[in-house]
N, CA, C and O of each residue as an XYZ file, in Angstrom:
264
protein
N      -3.866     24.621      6.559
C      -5.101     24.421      5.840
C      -5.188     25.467      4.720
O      -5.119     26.684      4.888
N      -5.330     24.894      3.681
C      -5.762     25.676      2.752
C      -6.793     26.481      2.529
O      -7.607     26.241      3.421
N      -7.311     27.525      1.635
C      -8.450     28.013      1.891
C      -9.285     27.381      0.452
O      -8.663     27.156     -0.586
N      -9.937     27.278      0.511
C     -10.668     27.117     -0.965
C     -11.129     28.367     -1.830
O     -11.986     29.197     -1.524
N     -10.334     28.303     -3.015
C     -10.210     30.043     -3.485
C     -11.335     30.132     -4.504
O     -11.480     29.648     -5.626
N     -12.142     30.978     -3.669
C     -13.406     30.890     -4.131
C     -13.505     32.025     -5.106
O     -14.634     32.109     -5.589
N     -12.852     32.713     -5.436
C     -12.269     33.975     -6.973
C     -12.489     33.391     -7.992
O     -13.264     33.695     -8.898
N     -11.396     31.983     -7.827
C     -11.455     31.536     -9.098
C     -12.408     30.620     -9.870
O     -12.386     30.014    -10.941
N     -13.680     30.874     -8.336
C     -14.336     29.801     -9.577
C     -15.803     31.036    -10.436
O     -16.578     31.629     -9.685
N     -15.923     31.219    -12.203
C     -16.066     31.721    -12.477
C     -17.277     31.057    -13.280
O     -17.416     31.234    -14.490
N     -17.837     30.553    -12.781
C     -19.087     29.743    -13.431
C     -20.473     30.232    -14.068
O     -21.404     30.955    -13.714
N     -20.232     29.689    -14.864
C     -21.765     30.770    -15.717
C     -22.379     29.631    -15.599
O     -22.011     28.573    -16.110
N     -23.654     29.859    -14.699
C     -25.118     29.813    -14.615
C     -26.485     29.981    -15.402
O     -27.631     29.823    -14.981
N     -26.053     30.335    -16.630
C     -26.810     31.512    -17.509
C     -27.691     29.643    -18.076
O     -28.902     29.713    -18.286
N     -27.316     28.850    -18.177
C     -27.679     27.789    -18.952
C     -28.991     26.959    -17.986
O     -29.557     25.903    -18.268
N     -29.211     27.855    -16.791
C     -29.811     26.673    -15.881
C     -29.636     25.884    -15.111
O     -28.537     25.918    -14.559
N     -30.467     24.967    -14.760
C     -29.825     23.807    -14.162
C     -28.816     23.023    -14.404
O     -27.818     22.800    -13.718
N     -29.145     22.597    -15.465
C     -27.856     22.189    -16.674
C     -26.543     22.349    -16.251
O     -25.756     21.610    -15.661
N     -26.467     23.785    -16.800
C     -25.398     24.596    -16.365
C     -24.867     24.678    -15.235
O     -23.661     24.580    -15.009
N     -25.514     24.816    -14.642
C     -25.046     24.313    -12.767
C     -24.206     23.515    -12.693
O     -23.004     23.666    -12.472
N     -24.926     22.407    -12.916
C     -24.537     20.945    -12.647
C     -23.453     20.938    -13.480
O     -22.493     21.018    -12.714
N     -22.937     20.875    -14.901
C     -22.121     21.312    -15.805
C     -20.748     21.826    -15.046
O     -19.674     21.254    -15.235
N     -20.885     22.941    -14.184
C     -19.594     23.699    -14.228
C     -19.657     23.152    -12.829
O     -18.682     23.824    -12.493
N     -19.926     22.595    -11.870
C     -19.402     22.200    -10.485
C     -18.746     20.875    -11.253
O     -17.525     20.918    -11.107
N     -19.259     19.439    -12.205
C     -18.613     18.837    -12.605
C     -17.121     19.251    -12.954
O     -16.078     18.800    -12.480
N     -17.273     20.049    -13.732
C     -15.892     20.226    -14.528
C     -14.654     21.060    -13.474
O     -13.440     21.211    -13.613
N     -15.825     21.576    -12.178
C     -14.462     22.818    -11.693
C     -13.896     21.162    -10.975
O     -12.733     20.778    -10.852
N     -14.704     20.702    -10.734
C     -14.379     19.375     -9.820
C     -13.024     18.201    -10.063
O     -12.089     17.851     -9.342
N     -13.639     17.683    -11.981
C     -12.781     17.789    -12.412
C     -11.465     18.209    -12.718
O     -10.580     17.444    -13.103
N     -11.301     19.770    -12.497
C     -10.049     20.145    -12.949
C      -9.214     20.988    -11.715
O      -8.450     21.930    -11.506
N      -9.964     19.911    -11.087
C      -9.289     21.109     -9.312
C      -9.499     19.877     -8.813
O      -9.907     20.179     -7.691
N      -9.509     18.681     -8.854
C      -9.366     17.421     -7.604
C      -8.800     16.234     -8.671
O      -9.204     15.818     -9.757
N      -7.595     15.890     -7.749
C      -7.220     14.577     -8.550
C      -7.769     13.094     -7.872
O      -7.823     12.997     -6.646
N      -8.060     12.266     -8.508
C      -8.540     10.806     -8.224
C      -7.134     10.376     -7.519
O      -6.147     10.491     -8.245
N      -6.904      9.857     -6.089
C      -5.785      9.328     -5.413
C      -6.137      8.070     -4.557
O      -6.168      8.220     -3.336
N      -6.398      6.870     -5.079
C      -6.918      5.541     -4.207
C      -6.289      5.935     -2.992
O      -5.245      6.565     -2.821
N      -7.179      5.413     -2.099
C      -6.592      5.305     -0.982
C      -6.590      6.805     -0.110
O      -6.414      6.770      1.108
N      -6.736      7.718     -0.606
C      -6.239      9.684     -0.089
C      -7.378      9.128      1.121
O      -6.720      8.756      2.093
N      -8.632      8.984      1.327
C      -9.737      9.341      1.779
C      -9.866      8.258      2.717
O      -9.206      7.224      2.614
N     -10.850      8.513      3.787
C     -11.849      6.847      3.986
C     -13.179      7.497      4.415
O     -13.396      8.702      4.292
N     -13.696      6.972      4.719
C     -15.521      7.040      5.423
C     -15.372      8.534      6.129
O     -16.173      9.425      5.848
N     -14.414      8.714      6.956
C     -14.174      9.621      7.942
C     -14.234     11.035      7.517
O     -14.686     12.009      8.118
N     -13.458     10.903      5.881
C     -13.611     12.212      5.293
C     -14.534     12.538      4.673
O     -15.188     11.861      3.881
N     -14.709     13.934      5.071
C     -15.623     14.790      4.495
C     -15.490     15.759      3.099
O     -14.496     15.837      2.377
N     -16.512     16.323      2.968
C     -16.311     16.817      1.628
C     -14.872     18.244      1.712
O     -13.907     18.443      0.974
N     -15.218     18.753      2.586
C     -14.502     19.820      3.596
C     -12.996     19.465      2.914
O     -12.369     20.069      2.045
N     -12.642     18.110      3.744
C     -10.933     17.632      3.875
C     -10.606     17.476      2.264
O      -9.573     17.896      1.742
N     -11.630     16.822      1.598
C     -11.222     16.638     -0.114
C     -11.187     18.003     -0.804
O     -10.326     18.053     -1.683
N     -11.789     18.952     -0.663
C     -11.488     20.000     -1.106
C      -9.786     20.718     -0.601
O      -8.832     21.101     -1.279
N     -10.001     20.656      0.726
C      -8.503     20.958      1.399
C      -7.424     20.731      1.073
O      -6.431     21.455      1.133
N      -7.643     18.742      0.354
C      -6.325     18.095     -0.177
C      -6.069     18.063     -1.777
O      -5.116     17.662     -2.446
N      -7.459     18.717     -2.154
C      -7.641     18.353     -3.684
C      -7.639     16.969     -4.020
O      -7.653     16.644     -5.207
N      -7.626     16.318     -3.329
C      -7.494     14.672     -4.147
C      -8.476     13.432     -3.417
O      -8.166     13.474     -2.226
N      -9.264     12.617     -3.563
C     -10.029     12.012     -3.156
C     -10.445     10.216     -4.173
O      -9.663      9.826     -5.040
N     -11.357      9.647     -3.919
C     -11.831      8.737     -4.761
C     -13.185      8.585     -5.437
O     -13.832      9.610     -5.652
N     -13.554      7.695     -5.704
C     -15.068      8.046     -6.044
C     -16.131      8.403     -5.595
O     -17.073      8.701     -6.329
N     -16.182      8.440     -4.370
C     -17.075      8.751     -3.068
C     -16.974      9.981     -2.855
O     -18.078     10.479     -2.631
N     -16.089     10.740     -2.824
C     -15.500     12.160     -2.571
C     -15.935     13.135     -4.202
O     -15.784     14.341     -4.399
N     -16.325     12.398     -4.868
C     -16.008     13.181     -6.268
C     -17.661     13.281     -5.971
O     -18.152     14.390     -6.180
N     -18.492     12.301     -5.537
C     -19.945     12.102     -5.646
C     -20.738     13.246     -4.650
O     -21.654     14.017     -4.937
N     -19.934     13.016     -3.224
C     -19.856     14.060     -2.356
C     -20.129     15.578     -2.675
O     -21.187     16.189     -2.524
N     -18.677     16.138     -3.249
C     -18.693     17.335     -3.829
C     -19.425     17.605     -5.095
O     -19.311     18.756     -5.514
N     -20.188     16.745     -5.823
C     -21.001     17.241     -6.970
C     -22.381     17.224     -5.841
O     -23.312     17.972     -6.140
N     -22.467     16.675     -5.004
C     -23.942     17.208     -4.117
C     -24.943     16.083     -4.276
O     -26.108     16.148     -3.882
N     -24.040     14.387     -5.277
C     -24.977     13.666     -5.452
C     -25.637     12.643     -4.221
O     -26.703     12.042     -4.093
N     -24.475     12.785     -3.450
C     -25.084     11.987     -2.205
C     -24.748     13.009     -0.750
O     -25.112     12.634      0.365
Protein backbone atom coordinates (compact mmCIF):
# COMPACT_ATOMS: atom_id res chain seq x y z
CA UNK A 1 0.00 0.00 0.00
CA UNK A 2 1.04 3.13 -0.83
CA UNK A 3 1.01 6.07 1.35
CA UNK A 4 -0.57 9.18 0.04
CA UNK A 5 2.30 11.81 0.10
CA UNK A 6 0.83 14.37 1.71
CA UNK A 7 4.34 16.92 1.35
CA UNK A 8 3.61 17.25 -1.88
CA UNK A 9 0.52 18.65 -1.94
CA UNK A 10 1.25 22.46 -1.73
CA UNK A 11 -2.01 24.22 -2.17
CA UNK A 12 -2.67 27.80 -1.71
CA UNK A 13 -5.85 28.53 -0.06
CA UNK A 14 -5.25 32.24 -0.01
CA UNK A 15 -8.17 32.57 -2.85
CA UNK A 16 -11.02 31.08 -0.65
CA UNK A 17 -13.38 28.82 -1.38
CA UNK A 18 -12.67 29.08 -4.88
CA UNK A 19 -9.36 28.26 -4.31
CA UNK A 20 -10.03 25.25 -2.41
CA UNK A 21 -12.07 23.75 -4.69
CA UNK A 22 -9.53 24.90 -7.55
CA UNK A 23 -6.44 23.09 -6.24
CA UNK A 24 -8.10 19.65 -4.94
CA UNK A 25 -9.50 19.68 -8.74
CA UNK A 26 -6.28 20.07 -10.33
CA UNK A 27 -4.05 17.99 -7.59
CA UNK A 28 -6.78 15.37 -8.63
CA UNK A 29 -6.28 15.91 -11.99
CA UNK A 30 -2.65 15.56 -12.11
CA UNK A 31 -2.18 12.71 -9.58
CA UNK A 32 -5.16 10.23 -10.80
CA UNK A 33 -5.50 8.78 -14.18
CA UNK A 34 -9.11 8.02 -15.74
CA UNK A 35 -8.82 3.85 -16.20
CA UNK A 36 -12.49 2.31 -17.30
CA UNK A 37 -13.07 -0.39 -15.59
CA UNK A 38 -9.94 0.20 -12.44
CA UNK A 39 -12.94 0.64 -9.87
CA UNK A 40 -16.58 -0.68 -9.08
CA UNK A 41 -19.24 0.36 -6.36
CA UNK A 42 -17.01 -1.44 -3.79
CA UNK A 43 -14.28 1.12 -4.08
CA UNK A 44 -13.69 3.71 -2.02
CA UNK A 45 -12.17 6.95 -2.21
CA UNK A 46 -9.22 5.44 0.07
CA UNK A 47 -8.36 2.50 -2.79
CA UNK A 48 -8.47 5.34 -5.77
CA UNK A 49 -6.09 7.37 -4.15
CA UNK A 50 -3.87 4.11 -3.37
CA UNK A 51 -4.08 3.12 -7.16
CA UNK A 52 -4.10 6.60 -8.58
CA UNK A 53 -6.49 5.64 -11.25
CA UNK A 54 -10.29 5.43 -11.13
CA UNK A 55 -13.50 6.56 -13.35
CA UNK A 56 -15.95 9.12 -13.09
CA UNK A 57 -17.42 8.23 -9.86
CA UNK A 58 -14.05 8.11 -8.13
CA UNK A 59 -12.94 11.53 -9.56
CA UNK A 60 -16.52 12.91 -8.02
CA UNK A 61 -15.74 11.03 -4.78
CA UNK A 62 -12.35 12.59 -4.18
CA UNK A 63 -13.37 16.23 -5.12
CA UNK A 64 -15.98 15.71 -2.00
CA UNK A 65 -18.90 16.12 -4.58
CA UNK A 66 -20.80 13.16 -3.57
Amino acid sequence: MNPIPTRTLNWDFSDGLLGQVEAVVDWIAQNVDYVAGSTDEQSSAVNVLERRCGVCRDFAHLAGLR
